[in-house]
N, CA and C atoms of all chains as a GROMACS GRO file, in nm:
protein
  570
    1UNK      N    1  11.248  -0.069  -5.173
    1UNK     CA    2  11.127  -0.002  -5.125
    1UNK      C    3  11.116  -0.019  -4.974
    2UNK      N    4  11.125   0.124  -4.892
    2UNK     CA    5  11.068   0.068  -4.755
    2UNK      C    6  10.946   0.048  -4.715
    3UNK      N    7  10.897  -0.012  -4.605
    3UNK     CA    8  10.778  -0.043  -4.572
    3UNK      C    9  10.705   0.064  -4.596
    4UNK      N   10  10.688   0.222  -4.541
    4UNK     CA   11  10.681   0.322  -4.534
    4UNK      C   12  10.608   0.350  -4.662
    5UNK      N   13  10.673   0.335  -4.748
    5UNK     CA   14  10.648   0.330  -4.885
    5UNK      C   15  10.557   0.206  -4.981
    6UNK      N   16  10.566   0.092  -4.915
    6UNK     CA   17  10.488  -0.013  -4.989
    6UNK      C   18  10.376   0.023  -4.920
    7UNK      N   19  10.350   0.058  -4.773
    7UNK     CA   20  10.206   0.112  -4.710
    7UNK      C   21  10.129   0.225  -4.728
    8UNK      N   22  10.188   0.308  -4.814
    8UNK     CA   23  10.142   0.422  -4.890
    8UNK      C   24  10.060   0.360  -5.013
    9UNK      N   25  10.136   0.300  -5.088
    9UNK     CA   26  10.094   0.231  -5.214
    9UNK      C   27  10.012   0.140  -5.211
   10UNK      N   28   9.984   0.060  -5.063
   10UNK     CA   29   9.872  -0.018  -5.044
   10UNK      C   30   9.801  -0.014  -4.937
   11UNK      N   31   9.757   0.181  -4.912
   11UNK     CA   32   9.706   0.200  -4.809
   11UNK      C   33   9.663   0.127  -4.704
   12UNK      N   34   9.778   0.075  -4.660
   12UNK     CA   35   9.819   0.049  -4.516
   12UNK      C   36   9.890   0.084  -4.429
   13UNK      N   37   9.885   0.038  -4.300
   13UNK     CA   38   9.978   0.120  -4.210
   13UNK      C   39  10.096   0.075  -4.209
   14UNK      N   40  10.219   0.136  -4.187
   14UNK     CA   41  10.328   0.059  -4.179
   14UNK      C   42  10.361  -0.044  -4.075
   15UNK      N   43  10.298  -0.066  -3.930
   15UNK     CA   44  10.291  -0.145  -3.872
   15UNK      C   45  10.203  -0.231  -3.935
   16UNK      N   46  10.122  -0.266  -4.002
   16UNK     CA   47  10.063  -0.396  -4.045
   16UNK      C   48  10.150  -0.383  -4.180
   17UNK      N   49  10.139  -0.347  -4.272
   17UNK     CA   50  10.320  -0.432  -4.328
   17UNK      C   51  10.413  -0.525  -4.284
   18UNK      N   52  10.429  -0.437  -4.174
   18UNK     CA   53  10.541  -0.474  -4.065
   18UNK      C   54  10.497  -0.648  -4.026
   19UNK      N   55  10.351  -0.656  -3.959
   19UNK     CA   56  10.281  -0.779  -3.919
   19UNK      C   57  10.328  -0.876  -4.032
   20UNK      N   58  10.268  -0.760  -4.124
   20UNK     CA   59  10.271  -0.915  -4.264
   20UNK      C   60  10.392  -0.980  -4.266
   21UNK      N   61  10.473  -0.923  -4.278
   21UNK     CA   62  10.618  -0.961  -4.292
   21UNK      C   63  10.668  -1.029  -4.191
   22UNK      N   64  10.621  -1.033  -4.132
   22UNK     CA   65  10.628  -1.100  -3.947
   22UNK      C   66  10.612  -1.198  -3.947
   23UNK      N   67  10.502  -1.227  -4.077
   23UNK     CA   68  10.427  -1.343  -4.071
   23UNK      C   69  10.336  -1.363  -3.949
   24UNK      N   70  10.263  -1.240  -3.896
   24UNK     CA   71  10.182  -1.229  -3.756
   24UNK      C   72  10.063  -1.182  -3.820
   25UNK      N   73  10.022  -1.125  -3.942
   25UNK     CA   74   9.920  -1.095  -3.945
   25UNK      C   75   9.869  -1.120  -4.117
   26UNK      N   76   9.746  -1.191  -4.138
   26UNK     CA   77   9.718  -1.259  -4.308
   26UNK      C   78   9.631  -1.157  -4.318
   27UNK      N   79   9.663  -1.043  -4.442
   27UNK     CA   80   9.617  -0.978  -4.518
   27UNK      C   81   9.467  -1.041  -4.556
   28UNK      N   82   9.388  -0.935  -4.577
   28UNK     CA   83   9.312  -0.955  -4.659
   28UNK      C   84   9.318  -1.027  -4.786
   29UNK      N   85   9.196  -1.066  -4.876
   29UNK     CA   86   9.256  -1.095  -5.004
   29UNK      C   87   9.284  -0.938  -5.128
   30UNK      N   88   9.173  -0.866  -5.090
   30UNK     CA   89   9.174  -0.749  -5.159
   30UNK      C   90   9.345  -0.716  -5.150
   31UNK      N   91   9.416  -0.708  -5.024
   31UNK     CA   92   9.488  -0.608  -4.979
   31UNK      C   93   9.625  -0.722  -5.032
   32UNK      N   94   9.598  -0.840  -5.036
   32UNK     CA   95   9.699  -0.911  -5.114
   32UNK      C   96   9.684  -0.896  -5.235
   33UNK      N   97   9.630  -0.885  -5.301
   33UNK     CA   98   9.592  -0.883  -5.478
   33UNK      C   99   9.682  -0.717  -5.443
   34UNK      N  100   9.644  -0.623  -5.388
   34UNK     CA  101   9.727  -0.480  -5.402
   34UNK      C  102   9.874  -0.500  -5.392
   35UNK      N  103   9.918  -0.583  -5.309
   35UNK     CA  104  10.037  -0.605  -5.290
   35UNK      C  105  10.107  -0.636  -5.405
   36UNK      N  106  10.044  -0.753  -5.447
   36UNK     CA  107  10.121  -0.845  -5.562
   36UNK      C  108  10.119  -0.764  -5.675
   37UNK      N  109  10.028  -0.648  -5.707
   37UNK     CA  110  10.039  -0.586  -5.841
   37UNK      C  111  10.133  -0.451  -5.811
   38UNK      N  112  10.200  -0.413  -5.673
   38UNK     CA  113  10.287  -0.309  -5.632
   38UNK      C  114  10.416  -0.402  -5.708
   39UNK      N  115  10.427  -0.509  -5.674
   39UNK     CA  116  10.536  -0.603  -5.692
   39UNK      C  117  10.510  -0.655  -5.861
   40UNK      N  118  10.389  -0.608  -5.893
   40UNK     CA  119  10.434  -0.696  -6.040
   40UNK      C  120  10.434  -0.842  -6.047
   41UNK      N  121  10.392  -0.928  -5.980
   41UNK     CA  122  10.404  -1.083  -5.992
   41UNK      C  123  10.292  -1.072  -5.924
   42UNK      N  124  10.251  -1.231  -5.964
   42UNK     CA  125  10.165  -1.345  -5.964
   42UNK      C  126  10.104  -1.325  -5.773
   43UNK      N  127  10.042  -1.374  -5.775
   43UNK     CA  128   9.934  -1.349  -5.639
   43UNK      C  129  10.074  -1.479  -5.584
   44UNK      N  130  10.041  -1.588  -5.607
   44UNK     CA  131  10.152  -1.721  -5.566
   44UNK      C  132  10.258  -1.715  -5.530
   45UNK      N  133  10.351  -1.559  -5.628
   45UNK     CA  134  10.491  -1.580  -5.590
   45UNK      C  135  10.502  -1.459  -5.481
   46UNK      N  136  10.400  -1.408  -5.457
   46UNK     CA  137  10.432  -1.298  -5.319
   46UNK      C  138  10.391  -1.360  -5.217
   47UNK      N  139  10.247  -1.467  -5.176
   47UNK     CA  140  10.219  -1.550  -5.103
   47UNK      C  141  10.239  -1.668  -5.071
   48UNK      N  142  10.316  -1.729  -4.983
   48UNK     CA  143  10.242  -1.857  -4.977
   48UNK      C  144  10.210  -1.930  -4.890
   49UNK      N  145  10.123  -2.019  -4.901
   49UNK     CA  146  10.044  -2.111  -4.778
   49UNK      C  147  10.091  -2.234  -4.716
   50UNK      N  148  10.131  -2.298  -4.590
   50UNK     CA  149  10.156  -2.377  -4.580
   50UNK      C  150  10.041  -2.463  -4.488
   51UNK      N  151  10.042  -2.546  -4.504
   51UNK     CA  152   9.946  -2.611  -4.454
   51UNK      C  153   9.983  -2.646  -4.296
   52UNK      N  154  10.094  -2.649  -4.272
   52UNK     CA  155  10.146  -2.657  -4.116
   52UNK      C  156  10.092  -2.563  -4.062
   53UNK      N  157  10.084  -2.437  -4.107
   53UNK     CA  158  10.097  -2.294  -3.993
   53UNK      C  159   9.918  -2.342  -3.966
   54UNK      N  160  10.556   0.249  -3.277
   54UNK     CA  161  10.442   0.250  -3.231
   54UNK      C  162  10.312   0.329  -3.333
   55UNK      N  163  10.223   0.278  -3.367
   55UNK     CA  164  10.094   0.346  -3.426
   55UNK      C  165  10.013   0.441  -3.408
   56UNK      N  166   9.969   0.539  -3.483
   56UNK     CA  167   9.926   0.657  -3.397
   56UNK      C  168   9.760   0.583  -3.338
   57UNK      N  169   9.692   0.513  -3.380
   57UNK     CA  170   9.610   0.376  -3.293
   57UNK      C  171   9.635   0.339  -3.170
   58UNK      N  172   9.767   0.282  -3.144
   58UNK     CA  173   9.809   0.213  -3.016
   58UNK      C  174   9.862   0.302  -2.921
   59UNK      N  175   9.917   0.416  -2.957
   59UNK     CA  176   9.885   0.583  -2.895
   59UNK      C  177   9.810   0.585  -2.858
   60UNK      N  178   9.666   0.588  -2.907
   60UNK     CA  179   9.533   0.683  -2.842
   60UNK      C  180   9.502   0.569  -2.779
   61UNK      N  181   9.502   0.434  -2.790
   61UNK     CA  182   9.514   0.303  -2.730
   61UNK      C  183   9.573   0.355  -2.568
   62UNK      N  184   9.705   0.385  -2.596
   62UNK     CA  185   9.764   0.446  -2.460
   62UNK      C  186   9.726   0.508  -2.357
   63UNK      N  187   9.734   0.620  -2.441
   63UNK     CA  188   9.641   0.741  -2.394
   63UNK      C  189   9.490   0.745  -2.330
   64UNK      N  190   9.422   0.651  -2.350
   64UNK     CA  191   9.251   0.621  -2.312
   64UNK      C  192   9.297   0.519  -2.152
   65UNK      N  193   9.381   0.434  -2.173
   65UNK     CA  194   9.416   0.349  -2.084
   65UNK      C  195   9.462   0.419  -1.897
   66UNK      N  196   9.575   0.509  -2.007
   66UNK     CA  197   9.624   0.541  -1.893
   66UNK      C  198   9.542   0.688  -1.849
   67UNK      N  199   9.488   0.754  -1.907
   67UNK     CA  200   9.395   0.863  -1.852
   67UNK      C  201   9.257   0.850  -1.784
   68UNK      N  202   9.218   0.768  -1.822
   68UNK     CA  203   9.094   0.660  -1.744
   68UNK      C  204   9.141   0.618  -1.622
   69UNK      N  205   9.234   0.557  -1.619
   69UNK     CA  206   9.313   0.494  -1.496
   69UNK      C  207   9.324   0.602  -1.396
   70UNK      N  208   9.396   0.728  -1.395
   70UNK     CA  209   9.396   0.787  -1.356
   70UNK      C  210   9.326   0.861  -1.287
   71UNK      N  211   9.264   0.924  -1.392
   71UNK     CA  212   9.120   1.013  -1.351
   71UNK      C  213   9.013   0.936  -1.264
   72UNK      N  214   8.971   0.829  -1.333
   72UNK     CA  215   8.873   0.785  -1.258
   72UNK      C  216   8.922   0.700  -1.166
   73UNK      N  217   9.014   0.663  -1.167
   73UNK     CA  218   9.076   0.599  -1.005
   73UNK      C  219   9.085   0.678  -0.902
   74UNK      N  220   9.109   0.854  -0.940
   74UNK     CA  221   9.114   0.906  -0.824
   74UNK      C  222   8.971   0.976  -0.786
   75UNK      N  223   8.873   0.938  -0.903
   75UNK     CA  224   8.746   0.942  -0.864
   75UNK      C  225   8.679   0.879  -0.752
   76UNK      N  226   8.729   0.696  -0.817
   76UNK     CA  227   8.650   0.587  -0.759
   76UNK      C  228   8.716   0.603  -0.549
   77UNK      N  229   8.854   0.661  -0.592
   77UNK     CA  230   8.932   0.674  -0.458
   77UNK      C  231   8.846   0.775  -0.357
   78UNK      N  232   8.832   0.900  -0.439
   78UNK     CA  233   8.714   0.995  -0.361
   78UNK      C  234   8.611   0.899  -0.323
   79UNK      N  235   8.496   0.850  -0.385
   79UNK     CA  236   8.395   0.806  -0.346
   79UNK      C  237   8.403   0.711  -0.230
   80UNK      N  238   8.528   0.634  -0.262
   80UNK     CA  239   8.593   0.537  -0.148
   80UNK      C  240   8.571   0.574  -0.008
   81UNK      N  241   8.640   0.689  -0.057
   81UNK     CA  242   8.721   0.783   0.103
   81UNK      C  243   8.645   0.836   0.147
   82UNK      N  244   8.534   0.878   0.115
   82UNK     CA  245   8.416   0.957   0.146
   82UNK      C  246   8.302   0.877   0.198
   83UNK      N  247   8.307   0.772   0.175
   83UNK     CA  248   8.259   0.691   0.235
   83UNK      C  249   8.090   0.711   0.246
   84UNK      N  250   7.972   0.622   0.312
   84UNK     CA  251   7.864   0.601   0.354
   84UNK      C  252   7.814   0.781   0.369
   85UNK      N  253   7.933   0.837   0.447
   85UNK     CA  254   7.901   0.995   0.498
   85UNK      C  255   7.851   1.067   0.387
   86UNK      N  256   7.909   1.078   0.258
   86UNK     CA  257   7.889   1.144   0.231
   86UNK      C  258   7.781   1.178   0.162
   87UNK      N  259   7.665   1.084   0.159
   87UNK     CA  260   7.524   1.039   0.115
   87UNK      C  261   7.534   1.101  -0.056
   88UNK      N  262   7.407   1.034  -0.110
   88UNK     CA  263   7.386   1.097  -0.203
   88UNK      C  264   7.508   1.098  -0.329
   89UNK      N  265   7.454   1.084  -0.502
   89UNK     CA  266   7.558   1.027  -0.592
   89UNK      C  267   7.594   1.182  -0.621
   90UNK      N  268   7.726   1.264  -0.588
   90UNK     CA  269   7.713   1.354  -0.663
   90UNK      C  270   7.796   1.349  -0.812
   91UNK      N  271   7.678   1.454  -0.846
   91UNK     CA  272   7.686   1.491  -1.006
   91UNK      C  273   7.827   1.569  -1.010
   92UNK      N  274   7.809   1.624  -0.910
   92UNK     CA  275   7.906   1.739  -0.956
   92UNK      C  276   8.023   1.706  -1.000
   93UNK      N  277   8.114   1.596  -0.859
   93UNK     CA  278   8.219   1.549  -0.865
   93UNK      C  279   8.217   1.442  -1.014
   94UNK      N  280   8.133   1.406  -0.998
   94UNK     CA  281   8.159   1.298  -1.179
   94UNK      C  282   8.164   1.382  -1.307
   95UNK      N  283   8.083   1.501  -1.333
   95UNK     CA  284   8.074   1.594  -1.425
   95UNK      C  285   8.212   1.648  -1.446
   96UNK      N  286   8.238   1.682  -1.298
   96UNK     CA  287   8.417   1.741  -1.303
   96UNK      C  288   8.505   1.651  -1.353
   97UNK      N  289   8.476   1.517  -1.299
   97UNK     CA  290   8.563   1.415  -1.358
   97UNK      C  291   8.531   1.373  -1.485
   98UNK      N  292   8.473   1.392  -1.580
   98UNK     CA  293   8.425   1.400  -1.710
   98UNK      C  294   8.491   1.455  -1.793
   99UNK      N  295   8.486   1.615  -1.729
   99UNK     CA  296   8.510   1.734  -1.805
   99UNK      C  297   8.709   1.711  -1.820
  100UNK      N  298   8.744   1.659  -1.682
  100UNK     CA  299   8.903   1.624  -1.670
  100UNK      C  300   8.954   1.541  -1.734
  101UNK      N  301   8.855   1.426  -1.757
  101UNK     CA  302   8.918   1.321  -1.855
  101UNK      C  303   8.918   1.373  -2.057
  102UNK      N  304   8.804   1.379  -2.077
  102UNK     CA  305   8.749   1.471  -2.197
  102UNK      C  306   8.890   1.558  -2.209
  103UNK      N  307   8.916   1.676  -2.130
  103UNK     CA  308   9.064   1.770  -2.155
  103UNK      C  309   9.179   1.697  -2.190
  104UNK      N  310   9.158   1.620  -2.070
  104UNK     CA  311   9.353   1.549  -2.118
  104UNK      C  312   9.325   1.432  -2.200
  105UNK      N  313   9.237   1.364  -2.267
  105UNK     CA  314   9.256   1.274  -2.378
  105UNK      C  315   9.238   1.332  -2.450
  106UNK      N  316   9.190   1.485  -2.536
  106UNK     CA  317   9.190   1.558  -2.664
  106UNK      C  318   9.287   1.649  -2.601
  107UNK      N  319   9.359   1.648  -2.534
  107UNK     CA  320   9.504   1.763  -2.561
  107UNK      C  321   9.633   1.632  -2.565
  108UNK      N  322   9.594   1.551  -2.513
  108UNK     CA  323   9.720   1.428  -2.535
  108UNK      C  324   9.744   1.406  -2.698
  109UNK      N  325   9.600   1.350  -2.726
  109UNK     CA  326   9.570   1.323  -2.871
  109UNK      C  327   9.602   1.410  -2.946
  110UNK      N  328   9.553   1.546  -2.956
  110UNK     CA  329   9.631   1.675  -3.006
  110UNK      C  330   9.811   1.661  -3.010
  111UNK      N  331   9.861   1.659  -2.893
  111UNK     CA  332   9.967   1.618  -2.885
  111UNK      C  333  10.091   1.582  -2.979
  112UNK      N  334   9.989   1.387  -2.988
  112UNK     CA  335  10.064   1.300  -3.044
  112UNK      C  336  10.059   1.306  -3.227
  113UNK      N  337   9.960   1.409  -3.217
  113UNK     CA  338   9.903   1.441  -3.378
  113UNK      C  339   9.977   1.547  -3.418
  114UNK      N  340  10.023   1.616  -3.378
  114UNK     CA  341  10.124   1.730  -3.418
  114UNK      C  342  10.262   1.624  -3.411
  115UNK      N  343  10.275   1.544  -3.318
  115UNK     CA  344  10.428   1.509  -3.372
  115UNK      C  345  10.424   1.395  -3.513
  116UNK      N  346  10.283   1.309  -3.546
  116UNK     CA  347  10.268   1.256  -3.602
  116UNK      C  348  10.160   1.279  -3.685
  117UNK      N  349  10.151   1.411  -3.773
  117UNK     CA  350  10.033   1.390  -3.846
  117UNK      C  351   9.975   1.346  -3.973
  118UNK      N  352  10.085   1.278  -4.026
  118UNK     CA  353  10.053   1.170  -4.140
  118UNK      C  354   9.996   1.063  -4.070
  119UNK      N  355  10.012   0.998  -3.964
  119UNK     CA  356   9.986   0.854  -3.932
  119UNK      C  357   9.847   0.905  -3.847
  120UNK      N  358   9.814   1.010  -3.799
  120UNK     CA  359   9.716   1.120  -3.752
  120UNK      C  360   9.578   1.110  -3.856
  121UNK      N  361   9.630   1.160  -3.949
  121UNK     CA  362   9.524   1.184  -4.081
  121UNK      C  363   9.507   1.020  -4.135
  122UNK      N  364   9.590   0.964  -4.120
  122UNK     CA  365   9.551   0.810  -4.195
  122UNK      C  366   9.430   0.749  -4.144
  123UNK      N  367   9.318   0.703  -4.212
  123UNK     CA  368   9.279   0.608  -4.208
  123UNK      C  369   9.262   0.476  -4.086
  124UNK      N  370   9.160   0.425  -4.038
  124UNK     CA  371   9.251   0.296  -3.974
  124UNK      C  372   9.226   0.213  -4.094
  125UNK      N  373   9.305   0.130  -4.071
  125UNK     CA  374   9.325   0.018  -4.192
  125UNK      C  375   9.285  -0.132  -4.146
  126UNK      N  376   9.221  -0.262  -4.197
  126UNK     CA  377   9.169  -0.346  -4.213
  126UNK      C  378   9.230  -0.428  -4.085
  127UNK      N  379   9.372  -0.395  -4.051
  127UNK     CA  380   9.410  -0.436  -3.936
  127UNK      C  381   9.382  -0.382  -3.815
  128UNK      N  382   9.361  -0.258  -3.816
  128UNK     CA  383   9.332  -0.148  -3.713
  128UNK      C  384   9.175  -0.214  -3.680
  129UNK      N  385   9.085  -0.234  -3.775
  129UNK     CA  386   8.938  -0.287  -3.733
  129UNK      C  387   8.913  -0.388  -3.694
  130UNK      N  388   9.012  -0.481  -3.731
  130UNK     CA  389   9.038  -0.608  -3.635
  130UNK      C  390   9.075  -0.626  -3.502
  131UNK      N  391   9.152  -0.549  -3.467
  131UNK     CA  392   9.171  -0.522  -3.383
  131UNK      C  393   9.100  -0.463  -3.263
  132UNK      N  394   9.037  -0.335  -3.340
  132UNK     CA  395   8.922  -0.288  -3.246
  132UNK      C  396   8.765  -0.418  -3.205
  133UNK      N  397   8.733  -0.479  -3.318
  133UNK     CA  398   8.638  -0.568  -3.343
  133UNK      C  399   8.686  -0.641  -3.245
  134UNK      N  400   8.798  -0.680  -3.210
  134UNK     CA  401   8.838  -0.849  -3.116
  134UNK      C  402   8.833  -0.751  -2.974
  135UNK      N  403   8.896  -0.602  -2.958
  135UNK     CA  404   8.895  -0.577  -2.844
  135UNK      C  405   8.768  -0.508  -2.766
  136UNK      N  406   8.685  -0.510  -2.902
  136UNK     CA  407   8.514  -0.464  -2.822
  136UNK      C  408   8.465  -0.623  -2.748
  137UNK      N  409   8.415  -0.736  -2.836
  137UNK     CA  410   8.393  -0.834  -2.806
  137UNK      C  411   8.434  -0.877  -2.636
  138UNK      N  412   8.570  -0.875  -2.642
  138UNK     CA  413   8.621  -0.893  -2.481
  138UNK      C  414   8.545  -0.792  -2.376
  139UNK      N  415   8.574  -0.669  -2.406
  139UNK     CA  416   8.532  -0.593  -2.354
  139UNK      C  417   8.361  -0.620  -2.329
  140UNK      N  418   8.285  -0.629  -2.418
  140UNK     CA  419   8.093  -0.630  -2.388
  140UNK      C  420   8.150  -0.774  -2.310
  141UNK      N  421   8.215  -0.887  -2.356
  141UNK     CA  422   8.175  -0.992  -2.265
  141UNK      C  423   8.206  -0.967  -2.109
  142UNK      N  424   8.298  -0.872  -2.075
  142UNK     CA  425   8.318  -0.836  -1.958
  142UNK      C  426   8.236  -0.753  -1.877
  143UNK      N  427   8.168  -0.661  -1.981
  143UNK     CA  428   8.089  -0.588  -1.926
  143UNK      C  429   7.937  -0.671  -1.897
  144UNK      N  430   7.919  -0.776  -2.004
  144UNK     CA  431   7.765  -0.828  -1.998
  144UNK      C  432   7.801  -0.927  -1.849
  145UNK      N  433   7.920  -0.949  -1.798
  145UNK     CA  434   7.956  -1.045  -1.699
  145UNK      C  435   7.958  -0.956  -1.528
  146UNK      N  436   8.008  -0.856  -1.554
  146UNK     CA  437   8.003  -0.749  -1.446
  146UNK      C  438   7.856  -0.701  -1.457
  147UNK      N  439   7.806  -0.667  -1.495
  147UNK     CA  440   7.609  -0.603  -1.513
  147UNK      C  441   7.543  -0.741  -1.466
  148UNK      N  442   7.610  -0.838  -1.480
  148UNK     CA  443   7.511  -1.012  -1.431
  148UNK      C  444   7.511  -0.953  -1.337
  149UNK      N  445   7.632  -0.966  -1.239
  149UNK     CA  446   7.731  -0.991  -1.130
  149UNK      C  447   7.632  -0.845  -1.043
  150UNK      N  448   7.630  -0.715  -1.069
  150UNK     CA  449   7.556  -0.619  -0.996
  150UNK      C  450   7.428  -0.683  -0.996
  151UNK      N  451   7.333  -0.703  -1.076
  151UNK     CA  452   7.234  -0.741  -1.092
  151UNK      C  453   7.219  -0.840  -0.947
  152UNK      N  454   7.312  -0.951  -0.934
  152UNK     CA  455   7.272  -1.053  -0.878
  152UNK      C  456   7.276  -0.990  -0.728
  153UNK      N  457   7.393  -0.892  -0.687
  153UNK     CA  458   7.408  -0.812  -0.577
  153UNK      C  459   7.329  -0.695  -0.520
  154UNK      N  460   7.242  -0.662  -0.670
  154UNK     CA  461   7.157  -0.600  -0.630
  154UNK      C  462   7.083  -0.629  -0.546
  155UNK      N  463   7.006  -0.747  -0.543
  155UNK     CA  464   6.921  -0.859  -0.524
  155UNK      C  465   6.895  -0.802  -0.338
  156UNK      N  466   7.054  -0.768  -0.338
  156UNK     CA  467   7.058  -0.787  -0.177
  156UNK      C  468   7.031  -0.622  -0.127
  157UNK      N  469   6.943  -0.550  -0.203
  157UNK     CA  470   6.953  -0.389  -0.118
  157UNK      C  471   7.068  -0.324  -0.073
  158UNK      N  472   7.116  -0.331  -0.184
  158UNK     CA  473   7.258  -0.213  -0.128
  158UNK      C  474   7.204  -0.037  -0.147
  159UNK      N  475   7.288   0.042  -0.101
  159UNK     CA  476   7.240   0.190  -0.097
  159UNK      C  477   7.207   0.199  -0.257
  160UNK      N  478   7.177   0.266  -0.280
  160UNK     CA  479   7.131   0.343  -0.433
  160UNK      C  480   7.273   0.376  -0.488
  161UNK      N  481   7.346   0.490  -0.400
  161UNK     CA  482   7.476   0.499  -0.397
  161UNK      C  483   7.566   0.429  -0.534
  162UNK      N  484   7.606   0.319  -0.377
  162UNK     CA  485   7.686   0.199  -0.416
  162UNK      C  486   7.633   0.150  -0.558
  163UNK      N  487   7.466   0.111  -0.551
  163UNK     CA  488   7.476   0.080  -0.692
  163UNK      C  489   7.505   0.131  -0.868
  164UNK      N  490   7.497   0.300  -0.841
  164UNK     CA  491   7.518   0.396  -0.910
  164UNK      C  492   7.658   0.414  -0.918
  165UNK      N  493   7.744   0.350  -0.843
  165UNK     CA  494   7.882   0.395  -0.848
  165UNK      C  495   7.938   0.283  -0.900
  166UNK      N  496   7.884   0.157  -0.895
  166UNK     CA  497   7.924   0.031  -0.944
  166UNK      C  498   7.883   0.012  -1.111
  167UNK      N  499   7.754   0.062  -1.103
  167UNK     CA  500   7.754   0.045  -1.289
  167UNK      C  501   7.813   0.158  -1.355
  168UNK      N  502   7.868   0.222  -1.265
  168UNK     CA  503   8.004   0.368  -1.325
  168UNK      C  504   8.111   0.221  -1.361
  169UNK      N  505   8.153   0.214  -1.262
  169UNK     CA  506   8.290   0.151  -1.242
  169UNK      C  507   8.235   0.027  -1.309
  170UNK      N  508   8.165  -0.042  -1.376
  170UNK     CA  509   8.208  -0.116  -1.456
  170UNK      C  510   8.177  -0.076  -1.582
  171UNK      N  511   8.129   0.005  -1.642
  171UNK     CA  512   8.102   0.092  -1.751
  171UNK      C  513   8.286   0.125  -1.783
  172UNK      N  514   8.367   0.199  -1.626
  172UNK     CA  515   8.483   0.227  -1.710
  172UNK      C  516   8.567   0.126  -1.702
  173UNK      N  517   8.549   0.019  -1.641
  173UNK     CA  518   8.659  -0.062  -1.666
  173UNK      C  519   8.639  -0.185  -1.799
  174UNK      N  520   8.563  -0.207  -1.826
  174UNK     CA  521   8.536  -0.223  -1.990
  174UNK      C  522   8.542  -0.144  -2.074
  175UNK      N  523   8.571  -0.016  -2.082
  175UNK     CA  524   8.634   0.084  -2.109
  175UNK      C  525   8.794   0.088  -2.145
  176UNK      N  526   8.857   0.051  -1.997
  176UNK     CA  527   8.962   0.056  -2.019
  176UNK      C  528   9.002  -0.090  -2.042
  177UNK      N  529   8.922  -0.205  -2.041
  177UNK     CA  530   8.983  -0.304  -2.035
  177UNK      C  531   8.963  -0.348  -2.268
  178UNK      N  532   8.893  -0.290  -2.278
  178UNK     CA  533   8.905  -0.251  -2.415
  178UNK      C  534   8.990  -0.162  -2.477
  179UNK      N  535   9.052  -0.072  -2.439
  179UNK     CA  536   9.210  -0.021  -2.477
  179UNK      C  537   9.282  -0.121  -2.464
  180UNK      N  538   9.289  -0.156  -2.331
  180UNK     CA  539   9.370  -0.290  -2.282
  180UNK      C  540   9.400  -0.370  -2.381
  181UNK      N  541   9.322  -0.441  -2.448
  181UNK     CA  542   9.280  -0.499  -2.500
  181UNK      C  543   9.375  -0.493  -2.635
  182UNK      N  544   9.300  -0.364  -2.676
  182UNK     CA  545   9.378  -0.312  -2.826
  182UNK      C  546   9.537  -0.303  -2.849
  183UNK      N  547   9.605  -0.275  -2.690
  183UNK     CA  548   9.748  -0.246  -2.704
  183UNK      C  549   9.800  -0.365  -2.664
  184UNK      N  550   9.749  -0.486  -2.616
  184UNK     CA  551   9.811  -0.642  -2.628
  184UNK      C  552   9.839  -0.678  -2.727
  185UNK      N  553   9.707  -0.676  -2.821
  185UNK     CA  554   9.720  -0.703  -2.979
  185UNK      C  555   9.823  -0.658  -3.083
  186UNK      N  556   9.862  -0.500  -3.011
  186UNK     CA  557   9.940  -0.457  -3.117
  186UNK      C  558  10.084  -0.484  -3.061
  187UNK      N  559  10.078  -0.512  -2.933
  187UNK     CA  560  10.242  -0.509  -2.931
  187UNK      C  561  10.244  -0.687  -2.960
  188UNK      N  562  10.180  -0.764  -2.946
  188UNK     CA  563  10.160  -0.877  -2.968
  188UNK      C  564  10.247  -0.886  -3.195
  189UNK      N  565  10.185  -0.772  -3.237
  189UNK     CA  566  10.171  -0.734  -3.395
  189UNK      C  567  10.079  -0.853  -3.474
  190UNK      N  568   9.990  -0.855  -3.410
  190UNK     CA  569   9.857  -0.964  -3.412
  190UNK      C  570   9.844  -0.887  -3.531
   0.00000   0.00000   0.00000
């Protein structure tokens, strides 16, 4: 799937995709729950938190 | 690049322009030329207004999916962090006349100064918006 395409499906822009993936920019929670059900898994295994960052 | 950080562009650098060679007239014209005219700012209005909706037009014909989209939750963040800067600059420049007022400057000068900081919180709020994004804040 390109970005292009996961930002269609979770009406977003493809530059904030882009962020997410960057790890430059933390989604919403709404807009993470969209993500994780494009992907089919668990909120946990598309996110995760570290306590360092 | 975003069709956002486009019109981001586009506001930056057409502001700059236009009204620089405004603020440059008023410059150059100096004390002589008494009196705030309307005319010349109206014209410069009407010039800026044209070329930021024919730019924007523009960039929307080469891009009009990203055109028609939405801004998205990042796009309002963005704008939200780059207003904030912007009013604090502007509530800091309006002190700043205020306090210079104090001292009787022409009417003029002071009419041309709460222009010019009206647009440069203006542009310093585009500014603003296209740090962020090339930043990919």
């Amino acid at each position: 799937m390109t970005q292009q395409e996961l930002a269609e499906k979770i009406k977003l822009t493809r530059q904030t995709v882009n962020a997410i993936e960057q790890g430059k920019y933390s989604p919403s929670l709404e807009a993470a729950f969209r993500i994780s059900a494009v992907f089919g898994k668990p909120l946990e295994s598309v996110f995760h938190y570290s306590q360092d960052e | 690049m975003s069709f956002r950080e486009k019109s981001a562009w586009i506001s930056v650098l057409s502001m700059s322009g236009i009204y620089g060679f405004y603020f440059w007239s008023v410059i150059h014209a100096g004390p002589k030329a008494g009196g705030f005219h309307f005319g010349g700012l109206l014209q410069t209005i009407i010039a800026l207004v044209v070329l930021q909706v024919a730019l924007t037009i523009a960039v929307a014909i080469f891009t009009p999916k990203e055109a028609k989209a939405p801004r998205d939750e990042r796009d309002k963040l963005i704008e939200l962090r780059a207003m904030r800067v912007a009013y604090s600059g502007l509530a800091t420049a309006v002190a700043l006349a205020c306090f210079f007022g104090a001292f009787n400057p022409p009417i003029v000068f002071n009419a041309n100064s709460l222009l010019f900081i009206l647009v440069t919180a203006e542009i310093l709020r585009s500014a603003c918006q296209i740090v962020q994004y090339r930043r990919g804040a």
